[in-house]
Each structure stands twice: as structure tokens, then as C-alpha cells.
N, C-alpha and C positions, 0 to 999 in steps of 0.2 A: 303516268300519274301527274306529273308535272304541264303535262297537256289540257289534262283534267281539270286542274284547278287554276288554272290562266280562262278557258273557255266558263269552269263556273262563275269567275270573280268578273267576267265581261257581263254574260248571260245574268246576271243579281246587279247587274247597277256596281258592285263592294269595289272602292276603292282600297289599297294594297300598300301598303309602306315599306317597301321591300330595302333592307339592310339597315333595318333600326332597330338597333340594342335595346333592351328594356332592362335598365338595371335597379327599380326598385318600384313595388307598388307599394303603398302606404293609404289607409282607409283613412280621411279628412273626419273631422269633428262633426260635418252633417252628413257621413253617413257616405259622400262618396266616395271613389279613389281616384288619387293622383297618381302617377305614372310615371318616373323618370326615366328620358331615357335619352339617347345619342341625341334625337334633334329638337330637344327640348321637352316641356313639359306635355302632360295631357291630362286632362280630369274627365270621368268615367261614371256611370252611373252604374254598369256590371262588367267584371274583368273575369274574361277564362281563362286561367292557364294550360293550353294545351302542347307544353315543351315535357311530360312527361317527368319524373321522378329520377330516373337515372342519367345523370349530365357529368358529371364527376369520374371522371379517370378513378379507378382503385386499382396501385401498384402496391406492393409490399414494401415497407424501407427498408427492407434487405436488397433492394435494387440497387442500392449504393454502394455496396461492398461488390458487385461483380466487375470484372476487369474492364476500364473504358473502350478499348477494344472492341468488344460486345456489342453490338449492334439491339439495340433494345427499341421495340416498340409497342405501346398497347393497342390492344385490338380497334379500339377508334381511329388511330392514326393508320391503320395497315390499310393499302390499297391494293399494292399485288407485287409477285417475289419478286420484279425486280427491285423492290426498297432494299430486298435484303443484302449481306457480304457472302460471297462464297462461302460453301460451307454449311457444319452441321447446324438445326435449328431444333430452339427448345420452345415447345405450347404449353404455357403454363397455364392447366385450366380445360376441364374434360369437360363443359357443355357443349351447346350447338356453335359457337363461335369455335369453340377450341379446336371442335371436328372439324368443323370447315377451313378454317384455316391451316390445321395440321396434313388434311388428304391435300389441298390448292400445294402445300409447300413441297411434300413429297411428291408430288406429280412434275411440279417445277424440276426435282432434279435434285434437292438436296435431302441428307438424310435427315431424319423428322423423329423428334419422340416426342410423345404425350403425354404431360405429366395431370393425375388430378383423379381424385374417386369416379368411378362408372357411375353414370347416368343409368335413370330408367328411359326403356325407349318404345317406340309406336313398334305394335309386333307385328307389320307386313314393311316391303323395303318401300321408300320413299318413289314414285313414278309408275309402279305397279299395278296391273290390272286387280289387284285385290285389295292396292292402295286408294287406286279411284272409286272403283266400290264403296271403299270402306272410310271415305270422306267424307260423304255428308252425315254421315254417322258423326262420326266425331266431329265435324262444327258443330252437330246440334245441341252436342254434349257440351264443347265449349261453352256454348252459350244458353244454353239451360238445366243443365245437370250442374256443371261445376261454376255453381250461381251463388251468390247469398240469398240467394230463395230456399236453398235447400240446405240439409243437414250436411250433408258434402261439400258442399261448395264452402259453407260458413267454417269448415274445418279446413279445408284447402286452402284458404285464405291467406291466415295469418302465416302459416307455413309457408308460401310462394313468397308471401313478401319479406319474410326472414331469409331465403336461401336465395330469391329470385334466380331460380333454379328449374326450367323448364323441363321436361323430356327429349331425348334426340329425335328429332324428326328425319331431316333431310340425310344424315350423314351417321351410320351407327359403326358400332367399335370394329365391328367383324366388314365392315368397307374399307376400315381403316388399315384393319391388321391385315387384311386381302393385299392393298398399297404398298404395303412397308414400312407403314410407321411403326417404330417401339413404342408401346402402350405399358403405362405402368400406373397404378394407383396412389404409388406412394410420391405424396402431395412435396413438390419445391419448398424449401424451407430455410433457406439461405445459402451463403456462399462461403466457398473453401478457396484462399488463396486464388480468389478471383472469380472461380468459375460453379454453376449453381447448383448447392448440393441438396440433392433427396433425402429425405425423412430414414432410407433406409440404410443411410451413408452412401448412396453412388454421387462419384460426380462426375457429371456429363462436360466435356471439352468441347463444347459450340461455339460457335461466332455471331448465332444470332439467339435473341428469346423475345418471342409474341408474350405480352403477358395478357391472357385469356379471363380478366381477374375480375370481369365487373365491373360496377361505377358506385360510387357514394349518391347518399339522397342528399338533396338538398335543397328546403323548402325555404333557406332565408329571403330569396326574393321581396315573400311579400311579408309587410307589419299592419297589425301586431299577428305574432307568431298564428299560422293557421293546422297545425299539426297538434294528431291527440298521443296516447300513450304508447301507440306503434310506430309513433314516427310520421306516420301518412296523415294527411290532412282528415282532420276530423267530420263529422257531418254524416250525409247521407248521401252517399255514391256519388262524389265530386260535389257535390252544394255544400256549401261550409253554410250550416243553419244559423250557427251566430255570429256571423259577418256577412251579413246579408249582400248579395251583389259579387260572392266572389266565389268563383265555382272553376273546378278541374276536369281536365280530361285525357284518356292515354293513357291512367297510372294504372301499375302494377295490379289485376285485379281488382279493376274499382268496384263493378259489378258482376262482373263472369271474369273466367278465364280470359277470352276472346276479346277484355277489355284493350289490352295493352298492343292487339294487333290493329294492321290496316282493315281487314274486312270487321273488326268487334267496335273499333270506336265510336261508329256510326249510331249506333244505337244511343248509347250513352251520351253523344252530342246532342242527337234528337231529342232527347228526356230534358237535356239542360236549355236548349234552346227553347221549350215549351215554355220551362219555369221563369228563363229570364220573359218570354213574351205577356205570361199571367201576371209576373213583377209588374209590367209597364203596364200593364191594363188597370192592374191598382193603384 
């Protein structure tokens, strides 16, 4: 990937500003935007944000009551077991991160429980000759059944972006429990005398905990506020219509499913890049 976009930004002429922070856009009085950011200013005629909607760590402030001890890291931070301390580890957090990180940890050698409600999951095993089959099936679905073009899709919606909550793909319960991981439902809910207690009163003696928990939204970047009643930028599938010039992409179901992945956002670029090129034609 990183191949890829070194040889397209050669091959397009696109000059590249590589390790410049952008910490505020702000739309000027005529209409453009200015840009602060680490190496000074920029002023903009159309700004995309394509850094996606989930950037924000979400840990529970019950983190603070577990014994420092504890070896704590969220799934952003995790790179591979050796960050962790010998010893038992807790996943807090039954999606696709959760799986995945909970079978890598049990494999490593330590004992592993999963904490967090079952997912629904893809019903052939991930690598599968009835998986490869049964692929292009489902991209096509991603990206045209569960659409805002349709009745499903326009219900699927707002539900993914309130749970941001996918299906297991790669890694499902029964690979897990195959493993050896302890799988339990009932959801981490604080700490007892240090160590983190389940909903059902267990508490687990670990040294380490993944916390599998998500990330907060967070669209303050840009002014004036560009976000409608869900939180998500308002407009029409990343084109903020009344702030003309300032358009998104990546996010959480912007227009399909397939938005928020590497093979989905392409499309969604393409539609915005049309709109900004129509913009400059007017």
C-alpha cells in the first residue's frame, strides 16, 4: 500500500507534506479555508478530511481503579505480545479487534479471556474455499445492498454508527474457543480491590488488559461545527452542502458499508473528487 501511494503521488505530479499536523481548519469570511497546522498556515479553496471519524482512544474511567501493576493497553497502542508482562491477559471487547488480538495472545502463550457480548458473524470460516466463493458476493453487497440507496442500507446505517459494531470476519468465537481462550459475555464493568471485575461478579487475577473498546468521534477539527444530529457530518455522503468546499471521507458508512474500508473508499473519493472538479469549473 505504501508502495502504491509513493509511485501514485510521483506518477500525478502531487506534491506530499509528509509529517504535518493539521490542527484546525476554520472556513474565512469569503468562503475559503485556512488550515493551521505544525508548519504554518495554508489557505484552501476545498478541504477533505480523509483521517476518518474514529481517532480517539475510548477507555472506561474504571481504568483507574485497576492495580498499576497492570499492564494496560488499548488496541491502538498494541503491536504484538511481546508489549505485554507475563501472565494472564484480559480483551476487553468481543469485536474483530477483540478476536484478533485475544487468539495472537493465546497463541503467544498466555492465558487469554474475552470479555464482551458475541458478535454476529460471516457463516463460512474466513480463508475458505466457500469463503472465496462467497466473496464477491458479499463486496457486492457491501457496496450495493447495504447502501443508502436502499431500504436496508438506510436502516443499517444509523445502527453501525451508534455501535460501530461490524460482524466477525477474520476470527469467529468457535476459533477462539478452539485456542483456549475463556469467552464470556458478561461485559468488564470495573474493578475490585485492583483487579477487573465482570458484570457477573468474577474477578479475573491478570497482569495484563487489551482494552478492545473503540474510539470517540471527534469532528472539532473543523469550524464552524460541521456535524448534524448523529454526530456525523451532516450533508450528503461526505459533501457538507452548507459549507461549501469542505467534504469527508472513510467515515463510518458514509455511503455503503464498504465505505469505511480500504477496497470501499475509493468510490466515495471518486464521487468527491468529481464534485470538487465541477466546483472549480464554476
Amino acid at each position: 500500500m505504501g508502495d502504491h501511494l509513493e509511485r501514485y503521488a510521483e506518477q500525478m505530479g502531487i506534491s506530499v507534506r509528509c509529517g504535518v499536523a493539521v490542527r484546525a481548519v476554520e472556513q474565512q469570511p469569503d468562503g475559503t479555508w485556512r488550515l493551521t497546522t505544525s508548519n504554518g498556515d495554508l489557505l484552501a479553496e476545498n478541504v477533505v478530511v480523509a483521517r476518518g471519524a474514529d481517532e480517539q482512544p475510548s477507555v472506561p474511567d474504571f481504568a483507574a481503579e485497576l492495580d498499576p501493576g497492570i499492564r494496560q493497553l488499548h488496541s491502538s497502542q498494541y503491536r504484538n505480545p511481546a508489549q505485554l508482562l507475563p501472565g494472564p491477559v484480559l480483551v476487553v471487547g468481543a469485536a474483530q479487534s477483540g478476536a484478533d488480538l485475544a487468539l495472537e495472545c493465546v497463541r503467544a502463550g498466555h492465558e487469554t479471556w474475552a470479555s464482551g457480548r458475541a458478535m454476529p458473524e460471516i457463516p463460512v470460516p474466513w480463508g475458505s474455499r466457500r469463503m472465496r466463493l462467497g466473496l464477491p458476493v458479499l463486496w457486492f453487497a457491501a457496496n450495493h445492498v447495504m447502501s443508502v440507496h436502499t431500504p436496508i442500507g438506510r436502516k443499517m446505517q444509523p445502527a453501525l454508527r451508534r455501535s460501530g459494531r461490524a460482524p466477525l470476519i477474520r476470527v469467529r468465537r468457535a476459533d477462539l474457543a478452539d485456542a483456549g481462550v475463556h469467552l464470556t459475555e458478561s461485559r468488564t464493568v470495573g474493578g475490585d480491590d485492583g483487579r477487573p471485575l465482570l458484570a457477573d461478579g468474577t474477578v479475573l487475577d491478570v497482569t495484563n488488559v487489551i482494552w478492545c473498546t473503540g474510539f470517540r468521534r471527534d469532528f472539532g477539527l473543523v469550524r464552524p461545527d460541521p456535524t448534524g444530529e448523529d454526530g456525523y457530518p451532516r450533508g450528503d455522503g461526505g459533501i457538507v452542502t452548507d459549507l461549501p468546499g469542505l467534504y469527508y471521507v472513510g467515515l463510518v458508512f458514509q455511503t455503503a458499508f464498504a465505505s469505511m474500508l480500504i477496497g470501499g473508499a475509493g468510490r466515495d473519493a471518486k464521487r468527491i473528487a468529481g464534485h470538487i472538479a465541477a466546483r472549480a469549473r464554476r
